[in-house]
N, CA and C atoms as a LAMMPS dump frame, in Angstrom:
ITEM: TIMESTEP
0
ITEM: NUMBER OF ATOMS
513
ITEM: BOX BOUNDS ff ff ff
-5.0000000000000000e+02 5.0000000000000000e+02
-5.0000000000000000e+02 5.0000000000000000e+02
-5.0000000000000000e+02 5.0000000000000000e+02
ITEM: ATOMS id mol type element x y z
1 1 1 N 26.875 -1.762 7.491
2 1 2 C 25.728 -1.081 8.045
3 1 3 C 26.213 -0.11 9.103
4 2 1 N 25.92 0.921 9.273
5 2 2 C 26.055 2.457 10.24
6 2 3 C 24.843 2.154 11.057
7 3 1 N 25.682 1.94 12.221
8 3 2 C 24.964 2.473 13.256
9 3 3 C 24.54 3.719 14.057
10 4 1 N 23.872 4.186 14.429
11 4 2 C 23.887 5.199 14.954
12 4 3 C 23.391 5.793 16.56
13 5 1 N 24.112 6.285 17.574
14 5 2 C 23.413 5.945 18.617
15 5 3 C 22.863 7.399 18.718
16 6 1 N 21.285 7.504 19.759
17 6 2 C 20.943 8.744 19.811
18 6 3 C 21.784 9.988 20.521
19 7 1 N 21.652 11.396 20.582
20 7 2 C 22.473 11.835 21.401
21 7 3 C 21.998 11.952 22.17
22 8 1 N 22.465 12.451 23.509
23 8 2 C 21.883 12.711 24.873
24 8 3 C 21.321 14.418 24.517
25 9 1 N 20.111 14.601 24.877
26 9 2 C 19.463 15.337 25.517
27 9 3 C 19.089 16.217 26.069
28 10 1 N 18.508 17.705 26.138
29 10 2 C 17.915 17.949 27.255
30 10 3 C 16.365 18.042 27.204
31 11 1 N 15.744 18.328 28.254
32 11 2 C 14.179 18.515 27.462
33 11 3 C 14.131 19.335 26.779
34 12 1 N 13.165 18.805 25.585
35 12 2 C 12.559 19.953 24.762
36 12 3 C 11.793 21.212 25.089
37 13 1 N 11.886 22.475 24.602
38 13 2 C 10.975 23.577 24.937
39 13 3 C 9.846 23.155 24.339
40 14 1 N 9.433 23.376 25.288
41 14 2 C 7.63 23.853 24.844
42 14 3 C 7.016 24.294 23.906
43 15 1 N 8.001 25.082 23.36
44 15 2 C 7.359 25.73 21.585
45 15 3 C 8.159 24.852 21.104
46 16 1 N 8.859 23.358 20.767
47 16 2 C 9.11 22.811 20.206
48 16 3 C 7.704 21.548 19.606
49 17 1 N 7.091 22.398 17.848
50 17 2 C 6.29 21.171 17.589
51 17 3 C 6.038 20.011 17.446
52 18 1 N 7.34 19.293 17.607
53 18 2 C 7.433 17.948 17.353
54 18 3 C 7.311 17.32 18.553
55 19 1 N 7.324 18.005 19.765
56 19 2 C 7.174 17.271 21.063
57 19 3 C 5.841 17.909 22.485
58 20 1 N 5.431 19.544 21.532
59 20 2 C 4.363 20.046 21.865
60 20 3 C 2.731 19.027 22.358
61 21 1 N 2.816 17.9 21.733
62 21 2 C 2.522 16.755 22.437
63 21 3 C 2.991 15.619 22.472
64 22 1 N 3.309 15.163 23.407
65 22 2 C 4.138 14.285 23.989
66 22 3 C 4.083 13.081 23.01
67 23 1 N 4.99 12.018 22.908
68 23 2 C 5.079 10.461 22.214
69 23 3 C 3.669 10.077 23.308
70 24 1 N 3.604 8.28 22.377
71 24 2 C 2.628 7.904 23.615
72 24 3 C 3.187 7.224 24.595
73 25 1 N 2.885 6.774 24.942
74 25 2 C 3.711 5.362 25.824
75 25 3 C 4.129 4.315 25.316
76 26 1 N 5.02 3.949 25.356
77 26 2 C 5.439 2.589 24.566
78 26 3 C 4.638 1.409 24.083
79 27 1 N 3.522 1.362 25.377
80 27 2 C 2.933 -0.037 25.16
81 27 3 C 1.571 0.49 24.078
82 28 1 N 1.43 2.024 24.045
83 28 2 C 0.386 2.701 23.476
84 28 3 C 0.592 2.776 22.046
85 29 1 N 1.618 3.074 21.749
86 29 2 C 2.715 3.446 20.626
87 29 3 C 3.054 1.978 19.588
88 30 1 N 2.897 0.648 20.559
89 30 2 C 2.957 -0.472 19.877
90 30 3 C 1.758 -1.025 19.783
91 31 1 N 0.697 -0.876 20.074
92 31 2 C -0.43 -1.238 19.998
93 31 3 C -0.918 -0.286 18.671
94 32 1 N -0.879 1.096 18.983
95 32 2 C -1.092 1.79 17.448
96 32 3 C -0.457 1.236 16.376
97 33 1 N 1.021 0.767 16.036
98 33 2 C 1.455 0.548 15.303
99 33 3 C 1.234 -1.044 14.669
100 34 1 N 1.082 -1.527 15.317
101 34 2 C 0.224 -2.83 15.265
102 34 3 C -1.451 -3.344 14.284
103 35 1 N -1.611 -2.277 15.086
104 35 2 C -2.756 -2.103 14.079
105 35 3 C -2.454 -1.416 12.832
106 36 1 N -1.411 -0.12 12.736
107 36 2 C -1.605 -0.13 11.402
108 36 3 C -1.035 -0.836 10.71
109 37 1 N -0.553 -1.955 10.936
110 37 2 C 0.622 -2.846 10.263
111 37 3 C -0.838 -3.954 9.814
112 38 1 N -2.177 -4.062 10.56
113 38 2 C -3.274 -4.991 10.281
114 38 3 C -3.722 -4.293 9.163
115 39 1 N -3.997 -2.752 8.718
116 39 2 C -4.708 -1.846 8.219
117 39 3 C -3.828 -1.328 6.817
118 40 1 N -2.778 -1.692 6.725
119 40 2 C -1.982 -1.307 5.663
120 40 3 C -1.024 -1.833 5.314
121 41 1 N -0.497 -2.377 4.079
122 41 2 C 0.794 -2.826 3.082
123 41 3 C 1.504 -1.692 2.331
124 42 1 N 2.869 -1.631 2.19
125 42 2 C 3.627 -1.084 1.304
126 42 3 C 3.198 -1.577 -0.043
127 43 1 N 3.701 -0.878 -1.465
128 43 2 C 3.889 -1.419 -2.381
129 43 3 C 5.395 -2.55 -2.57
130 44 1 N 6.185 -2.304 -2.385
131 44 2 C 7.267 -3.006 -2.084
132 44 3 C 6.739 -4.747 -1.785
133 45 1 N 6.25 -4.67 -0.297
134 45 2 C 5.917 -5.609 0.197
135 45 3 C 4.476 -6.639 -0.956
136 46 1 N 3.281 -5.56 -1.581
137 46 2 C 2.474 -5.962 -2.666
138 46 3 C 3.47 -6.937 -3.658
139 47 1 N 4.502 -6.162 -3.889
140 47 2 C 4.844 -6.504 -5.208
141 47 3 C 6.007 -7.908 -5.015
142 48 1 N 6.455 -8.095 -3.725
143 48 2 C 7.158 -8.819 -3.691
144 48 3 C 6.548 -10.346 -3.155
145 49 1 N 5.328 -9.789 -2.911
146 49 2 C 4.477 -11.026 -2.311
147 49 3 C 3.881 -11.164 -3.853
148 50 1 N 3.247 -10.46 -4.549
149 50 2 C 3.046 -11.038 -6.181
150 50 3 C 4.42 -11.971 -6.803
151 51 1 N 5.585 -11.174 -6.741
152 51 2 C 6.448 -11.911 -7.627
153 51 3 C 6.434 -13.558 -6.924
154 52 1 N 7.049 -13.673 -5.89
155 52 2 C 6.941 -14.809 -4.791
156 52 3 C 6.028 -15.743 -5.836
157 53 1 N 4.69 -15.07 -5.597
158 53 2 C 3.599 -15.786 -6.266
159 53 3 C 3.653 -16.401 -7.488
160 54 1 N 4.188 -15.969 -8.559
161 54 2 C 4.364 -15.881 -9.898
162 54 3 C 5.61 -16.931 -9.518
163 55 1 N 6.564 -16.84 -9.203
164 55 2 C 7.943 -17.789 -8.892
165 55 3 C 7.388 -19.353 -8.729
166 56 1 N 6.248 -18.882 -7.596
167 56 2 C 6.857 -20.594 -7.229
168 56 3 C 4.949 -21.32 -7.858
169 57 1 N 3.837 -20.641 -8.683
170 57 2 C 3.147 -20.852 -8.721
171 57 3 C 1.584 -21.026 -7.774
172 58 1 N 2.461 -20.643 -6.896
173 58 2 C 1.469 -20.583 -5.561
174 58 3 C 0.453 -19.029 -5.373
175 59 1 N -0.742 -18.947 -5.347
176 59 2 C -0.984 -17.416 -4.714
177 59 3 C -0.83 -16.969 -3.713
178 60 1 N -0.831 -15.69 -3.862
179 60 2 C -0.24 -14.66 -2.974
180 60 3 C -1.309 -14.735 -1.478
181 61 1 N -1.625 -15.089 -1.508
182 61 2 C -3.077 -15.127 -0.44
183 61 3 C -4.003 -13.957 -0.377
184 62 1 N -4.048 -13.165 -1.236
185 62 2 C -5.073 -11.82 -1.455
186 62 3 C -4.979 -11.507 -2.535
187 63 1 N -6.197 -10.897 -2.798
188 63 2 C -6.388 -10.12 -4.281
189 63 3 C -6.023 -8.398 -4.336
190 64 1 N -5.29 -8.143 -5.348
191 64 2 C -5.425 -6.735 -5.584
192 64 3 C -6.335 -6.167 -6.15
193 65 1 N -7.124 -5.024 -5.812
194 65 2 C -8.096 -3.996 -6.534
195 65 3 C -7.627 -3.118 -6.547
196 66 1 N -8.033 -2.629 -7.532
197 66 2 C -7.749 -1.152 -8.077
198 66 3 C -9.089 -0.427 -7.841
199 67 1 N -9.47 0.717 -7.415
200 67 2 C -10.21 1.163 -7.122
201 67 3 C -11.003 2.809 -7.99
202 68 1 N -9.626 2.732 -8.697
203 68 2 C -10.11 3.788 -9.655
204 68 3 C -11.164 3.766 -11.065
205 69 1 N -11.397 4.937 -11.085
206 69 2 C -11.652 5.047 -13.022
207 69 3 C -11.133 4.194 -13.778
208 70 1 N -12.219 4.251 -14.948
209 70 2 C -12.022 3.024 -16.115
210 70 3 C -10.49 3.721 -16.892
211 71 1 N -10.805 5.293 -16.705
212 71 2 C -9.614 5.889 -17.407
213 71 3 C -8.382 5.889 -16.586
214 72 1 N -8.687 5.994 -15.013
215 72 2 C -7.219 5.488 -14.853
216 72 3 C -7.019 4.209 -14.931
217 73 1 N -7.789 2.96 -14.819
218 73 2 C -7.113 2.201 -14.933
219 73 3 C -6.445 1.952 -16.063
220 74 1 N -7.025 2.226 -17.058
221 74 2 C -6.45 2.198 -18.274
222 74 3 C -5.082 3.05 -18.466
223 75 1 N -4.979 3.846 -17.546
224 75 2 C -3.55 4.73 -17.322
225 75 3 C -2.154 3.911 -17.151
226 76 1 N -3.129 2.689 -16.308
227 76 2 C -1.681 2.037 -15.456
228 76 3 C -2.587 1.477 -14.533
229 77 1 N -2.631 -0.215 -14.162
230 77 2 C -3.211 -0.377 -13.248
231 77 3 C -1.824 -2.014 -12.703
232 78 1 N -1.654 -2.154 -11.69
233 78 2 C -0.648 -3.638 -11.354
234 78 3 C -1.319 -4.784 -12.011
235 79 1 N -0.271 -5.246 -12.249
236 79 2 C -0.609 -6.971 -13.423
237 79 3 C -1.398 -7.269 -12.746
238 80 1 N -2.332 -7.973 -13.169
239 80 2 C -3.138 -9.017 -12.064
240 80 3 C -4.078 -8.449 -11.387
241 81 1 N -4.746 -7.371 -10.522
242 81 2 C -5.342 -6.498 -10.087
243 81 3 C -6.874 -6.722 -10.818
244 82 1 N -8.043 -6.776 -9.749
245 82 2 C -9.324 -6.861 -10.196
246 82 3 C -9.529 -5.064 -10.536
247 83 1 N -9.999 -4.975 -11.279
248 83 2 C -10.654 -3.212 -11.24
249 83 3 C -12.012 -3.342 -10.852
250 84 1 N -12.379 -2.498 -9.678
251 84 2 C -13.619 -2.397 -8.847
252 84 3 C -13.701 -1.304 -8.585
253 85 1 N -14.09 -0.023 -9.57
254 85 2 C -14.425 1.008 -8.573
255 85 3 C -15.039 1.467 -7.151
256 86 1 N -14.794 2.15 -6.45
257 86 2 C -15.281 2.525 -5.542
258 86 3 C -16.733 2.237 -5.354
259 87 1 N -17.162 3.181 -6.127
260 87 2 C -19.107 3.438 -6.428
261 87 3 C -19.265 2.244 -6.704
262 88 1 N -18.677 1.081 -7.622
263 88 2 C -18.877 -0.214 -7.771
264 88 3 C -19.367 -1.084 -6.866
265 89 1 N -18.444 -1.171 -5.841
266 89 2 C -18.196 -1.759 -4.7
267 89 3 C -19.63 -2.516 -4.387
268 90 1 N -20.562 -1.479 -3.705
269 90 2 C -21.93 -2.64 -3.528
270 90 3 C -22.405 -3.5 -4.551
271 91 1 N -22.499 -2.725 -5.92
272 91 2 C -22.84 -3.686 -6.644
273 91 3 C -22.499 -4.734 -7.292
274 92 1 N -21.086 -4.899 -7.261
275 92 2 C -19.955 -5.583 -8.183
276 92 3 C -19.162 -6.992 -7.175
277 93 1 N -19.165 -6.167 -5.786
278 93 2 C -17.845 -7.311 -5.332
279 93 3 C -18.428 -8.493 -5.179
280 94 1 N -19.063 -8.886 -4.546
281 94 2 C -19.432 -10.111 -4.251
282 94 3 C -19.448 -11.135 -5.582
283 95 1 N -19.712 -10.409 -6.931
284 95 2 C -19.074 -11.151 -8.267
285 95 3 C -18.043 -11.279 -9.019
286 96 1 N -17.135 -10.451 -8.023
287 96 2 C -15.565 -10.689 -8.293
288 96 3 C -14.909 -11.032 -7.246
289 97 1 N -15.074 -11.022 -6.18
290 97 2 C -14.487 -11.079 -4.782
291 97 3 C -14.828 -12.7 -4.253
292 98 1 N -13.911 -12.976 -3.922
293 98 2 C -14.082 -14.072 -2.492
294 98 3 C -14.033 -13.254 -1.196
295 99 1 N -14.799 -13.636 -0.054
296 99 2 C -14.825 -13.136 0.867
297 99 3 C -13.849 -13.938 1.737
298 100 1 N -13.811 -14.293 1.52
299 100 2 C -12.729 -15.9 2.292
300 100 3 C -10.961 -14.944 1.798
301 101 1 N -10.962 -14.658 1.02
302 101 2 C -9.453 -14.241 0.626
303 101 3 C -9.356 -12.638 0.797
304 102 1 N -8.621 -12.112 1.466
305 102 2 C -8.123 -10.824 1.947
306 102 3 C -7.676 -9.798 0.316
307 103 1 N -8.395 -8.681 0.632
308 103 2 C -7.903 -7.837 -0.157
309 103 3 C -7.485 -6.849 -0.193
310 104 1 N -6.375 -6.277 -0.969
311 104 2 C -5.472 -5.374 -0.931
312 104 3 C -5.732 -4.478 -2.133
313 105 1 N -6.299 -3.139 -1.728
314 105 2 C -6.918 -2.008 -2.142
315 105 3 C -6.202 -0.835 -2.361
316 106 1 N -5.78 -0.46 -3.527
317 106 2 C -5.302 0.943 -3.601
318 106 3 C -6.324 1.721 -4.541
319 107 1 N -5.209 3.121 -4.902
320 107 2 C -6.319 4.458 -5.359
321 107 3 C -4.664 4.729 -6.232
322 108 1 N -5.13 6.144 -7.014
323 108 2 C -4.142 6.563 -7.415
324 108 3 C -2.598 6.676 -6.182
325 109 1 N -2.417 7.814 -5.403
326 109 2 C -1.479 7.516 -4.763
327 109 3 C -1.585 8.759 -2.779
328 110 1 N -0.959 8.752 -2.277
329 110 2 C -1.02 9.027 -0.937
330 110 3 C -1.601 10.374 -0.838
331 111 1 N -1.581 11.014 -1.79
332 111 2 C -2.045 12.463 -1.862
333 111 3 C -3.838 12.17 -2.099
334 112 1 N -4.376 11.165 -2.346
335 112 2 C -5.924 10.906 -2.848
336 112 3 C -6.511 9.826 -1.844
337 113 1 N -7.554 9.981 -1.05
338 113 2 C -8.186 8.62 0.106
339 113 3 C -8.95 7.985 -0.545
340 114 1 N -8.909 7.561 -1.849
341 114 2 C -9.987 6.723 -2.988
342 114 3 C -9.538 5.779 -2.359
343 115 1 N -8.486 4.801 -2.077
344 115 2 C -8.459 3.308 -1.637
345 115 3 C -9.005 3.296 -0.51
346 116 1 N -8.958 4.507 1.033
347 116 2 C -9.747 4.037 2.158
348 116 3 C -11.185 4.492 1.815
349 117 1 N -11.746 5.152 1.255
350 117 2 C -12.957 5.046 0.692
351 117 3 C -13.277 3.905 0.348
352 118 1 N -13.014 3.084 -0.412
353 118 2 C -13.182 1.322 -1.286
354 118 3 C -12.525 0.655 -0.121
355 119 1 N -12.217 0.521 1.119
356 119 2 C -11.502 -0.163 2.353
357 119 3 C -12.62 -0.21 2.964
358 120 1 N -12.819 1.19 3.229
359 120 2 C -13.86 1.253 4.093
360 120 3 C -15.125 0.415 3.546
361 121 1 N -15.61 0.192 1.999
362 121 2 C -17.087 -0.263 1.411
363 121 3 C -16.713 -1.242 1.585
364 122 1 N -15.432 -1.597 0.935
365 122 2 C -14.877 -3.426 0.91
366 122 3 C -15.593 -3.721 2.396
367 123 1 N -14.933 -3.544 3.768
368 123 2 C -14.551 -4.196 4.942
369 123 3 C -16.103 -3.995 5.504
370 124 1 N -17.244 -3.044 5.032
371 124 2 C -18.331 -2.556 5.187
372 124 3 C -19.059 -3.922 4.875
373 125 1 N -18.375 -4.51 3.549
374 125 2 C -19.141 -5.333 3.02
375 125 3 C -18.924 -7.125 3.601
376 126 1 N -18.038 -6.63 4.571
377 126 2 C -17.311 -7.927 4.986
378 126 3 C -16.307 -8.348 4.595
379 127 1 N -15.631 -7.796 4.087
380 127 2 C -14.233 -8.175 3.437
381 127 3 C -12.91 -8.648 4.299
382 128 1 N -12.153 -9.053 4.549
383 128 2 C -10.903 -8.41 4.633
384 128 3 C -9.928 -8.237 4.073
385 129 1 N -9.889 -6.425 4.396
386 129 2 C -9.106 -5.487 3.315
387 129 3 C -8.124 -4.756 4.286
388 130 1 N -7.112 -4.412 3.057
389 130 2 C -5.666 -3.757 3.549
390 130 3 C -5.434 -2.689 2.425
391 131 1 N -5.119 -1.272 2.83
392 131 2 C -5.098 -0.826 1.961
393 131 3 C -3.134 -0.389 1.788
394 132 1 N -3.05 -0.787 -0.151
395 132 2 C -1.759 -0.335 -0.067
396 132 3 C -1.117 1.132 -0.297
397 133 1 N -0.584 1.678 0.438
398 133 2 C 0.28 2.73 0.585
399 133 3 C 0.907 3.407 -0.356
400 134 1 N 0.618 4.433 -0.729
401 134 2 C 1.471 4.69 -2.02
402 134 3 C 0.658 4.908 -3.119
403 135 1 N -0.324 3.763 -2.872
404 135 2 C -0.924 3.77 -4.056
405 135 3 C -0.372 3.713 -5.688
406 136 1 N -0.672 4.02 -6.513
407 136 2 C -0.616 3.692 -8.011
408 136 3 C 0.879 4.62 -8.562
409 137 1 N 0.829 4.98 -7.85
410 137 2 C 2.03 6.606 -7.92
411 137 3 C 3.142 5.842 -7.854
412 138 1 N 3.063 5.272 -6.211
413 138 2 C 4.826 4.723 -5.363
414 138 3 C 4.53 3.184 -6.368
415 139 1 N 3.799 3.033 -6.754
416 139 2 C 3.807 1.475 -7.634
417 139 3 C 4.838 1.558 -8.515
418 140 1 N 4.725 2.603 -9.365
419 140 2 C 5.464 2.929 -10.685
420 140 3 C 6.394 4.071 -10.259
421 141 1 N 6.878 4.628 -9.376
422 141 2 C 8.122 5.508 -8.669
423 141 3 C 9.22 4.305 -8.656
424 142 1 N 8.412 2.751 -7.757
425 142 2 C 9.081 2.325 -7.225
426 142 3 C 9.968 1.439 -8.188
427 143 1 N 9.433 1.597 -9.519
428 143 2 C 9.741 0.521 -10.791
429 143 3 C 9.141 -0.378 -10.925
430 144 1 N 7.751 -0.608 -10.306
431 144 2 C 7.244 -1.937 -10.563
432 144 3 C 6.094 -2.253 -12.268
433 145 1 N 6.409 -3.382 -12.638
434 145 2 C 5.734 -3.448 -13.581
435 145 3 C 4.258 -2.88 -13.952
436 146 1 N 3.521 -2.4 -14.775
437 146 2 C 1.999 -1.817 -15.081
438 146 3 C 1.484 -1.94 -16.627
439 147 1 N 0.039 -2.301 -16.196
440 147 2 C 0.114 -2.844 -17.33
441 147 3 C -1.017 -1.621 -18.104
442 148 1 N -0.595 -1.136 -19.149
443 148 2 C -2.113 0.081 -19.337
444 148 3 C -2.322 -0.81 -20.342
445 149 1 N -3.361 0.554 -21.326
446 149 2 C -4.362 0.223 -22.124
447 149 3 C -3.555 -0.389 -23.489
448 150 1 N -2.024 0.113 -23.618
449 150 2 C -1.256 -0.289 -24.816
450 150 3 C -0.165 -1.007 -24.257
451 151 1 N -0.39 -1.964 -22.982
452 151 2 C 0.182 -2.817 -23.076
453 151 3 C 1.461 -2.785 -21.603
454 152 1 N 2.046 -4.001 -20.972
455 152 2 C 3.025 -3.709 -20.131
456 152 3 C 3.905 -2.586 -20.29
457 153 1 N 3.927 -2.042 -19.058
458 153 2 C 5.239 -1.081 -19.289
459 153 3 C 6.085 -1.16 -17.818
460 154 1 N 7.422 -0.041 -18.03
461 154 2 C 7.98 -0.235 -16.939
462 154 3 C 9.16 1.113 -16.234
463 155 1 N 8.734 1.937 -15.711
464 155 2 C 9.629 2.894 -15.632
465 155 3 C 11.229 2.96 -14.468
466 156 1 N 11.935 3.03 -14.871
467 156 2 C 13.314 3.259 -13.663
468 156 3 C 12.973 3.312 -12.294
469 157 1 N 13.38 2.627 -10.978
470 157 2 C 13.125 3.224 -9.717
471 157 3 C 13.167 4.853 -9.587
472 158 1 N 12.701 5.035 -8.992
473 158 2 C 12.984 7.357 -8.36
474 158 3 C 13.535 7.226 -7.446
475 159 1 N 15.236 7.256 -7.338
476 159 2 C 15.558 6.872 -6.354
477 159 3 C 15.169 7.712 -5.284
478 160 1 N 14.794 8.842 -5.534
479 160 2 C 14.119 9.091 -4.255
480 160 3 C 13.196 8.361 -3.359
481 161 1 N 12.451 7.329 -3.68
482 161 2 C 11.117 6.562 -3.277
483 161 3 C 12.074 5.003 -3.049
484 162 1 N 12.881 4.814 -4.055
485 162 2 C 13.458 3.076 -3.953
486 162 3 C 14.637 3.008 -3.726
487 163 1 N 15.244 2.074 -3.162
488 163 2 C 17.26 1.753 -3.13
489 163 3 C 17.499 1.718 -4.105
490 164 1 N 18.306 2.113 -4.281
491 164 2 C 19.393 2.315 -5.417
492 164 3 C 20.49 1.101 -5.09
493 165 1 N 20.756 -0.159 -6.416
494 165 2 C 21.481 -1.254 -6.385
495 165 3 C 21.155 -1.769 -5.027
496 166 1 N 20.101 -2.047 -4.4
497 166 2 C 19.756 -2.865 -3.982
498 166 3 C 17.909 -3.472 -3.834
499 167 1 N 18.107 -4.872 -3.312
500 167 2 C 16.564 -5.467 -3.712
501 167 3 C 15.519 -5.08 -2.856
502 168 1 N 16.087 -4.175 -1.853
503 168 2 C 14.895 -3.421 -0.71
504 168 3 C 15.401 -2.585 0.022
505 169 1 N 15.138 -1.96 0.5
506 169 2 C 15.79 -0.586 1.594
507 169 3 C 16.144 -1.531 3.257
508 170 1 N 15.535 -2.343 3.09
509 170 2 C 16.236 -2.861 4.977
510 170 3 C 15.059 -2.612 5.875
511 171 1 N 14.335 -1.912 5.412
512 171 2 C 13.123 -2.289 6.589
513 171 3 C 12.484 -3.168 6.885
């Protein structure tokens, strides 16, 4: 493992955008991050808390939804995954959902807010929901299994998005 230490410094100019407003404060900065760590899952982390699940027979302690179209789901939706559209949501969850068990909500992928749309109705509705990151996109970038309309499939990591020969990046 490479370490790396920062370099020293001087202040930044003023027309520099990345510091044009300031960091927050540390204790500000961990409190934000905190929460979004309450408010959001990786796919990585989804998929490794499914396998876990599948291993030792135990559940994962939350349900996945899919939040899209009948046609995307049928595109590709994660094994196991309730499909609940969005617009669904009032009328549907409470007959697929436990409210007692936490759910984990995506959309197609980071470029589309369909899962905090369905976060927002879910958690509206009383839920508790997490939405995953990436969405449906970094699911299948990342190599994880999907199951469409003709059946499991499974594409290569991108190593751009996943480690390459190894079982997680280290975060």
């Amino acid at each position: 493992m490479t370490t790396r230490t920062a370099p020293a410094t001087t202040p930044a100019p003023v027309d520099n955008p990345v510091l044009r407003v300031p960091p927050a404060a540390p204790a500000e900065a961990a409190a934000y991050f905190a929460a979004s760590l309450a408010f959001h899952a990786d796919v990585s982390d989804v998929a490794a808390a499914l396998a876990t699940a599948a291993e030792t027979g135990a559940g994962p302690g939350f349900v996945v939804v899919d939040s899209r179209s009948t046609q995307a789901w049928e595109q590709g939706h994660v094994p196991g995954a309730v499909h609940l559209p969005t617009a669904d949501v009032p009328r549907l969850a409470a007959a697929l959902l436990d409210r007692d068990v936490p759910v984990v909500v995506y959309c197609w992928g980071p470029g589309c807010n369909g899962a905090t749309r369905a976060a927002h109705a879910l958690a509206s509705a009383g839920y508790r929901v997490k939405e995953m990151l990436g969405g449906m996109e970094y699911w299948i970038r990342e190599g994880f299994a999907h199951e469409t309309a003709d059946g499991a499939q499974r594409r290569p990591a991108d190593p751009l998005t996943a480690p390459v020969g190894a079982d997680d990046c280290g975060c």
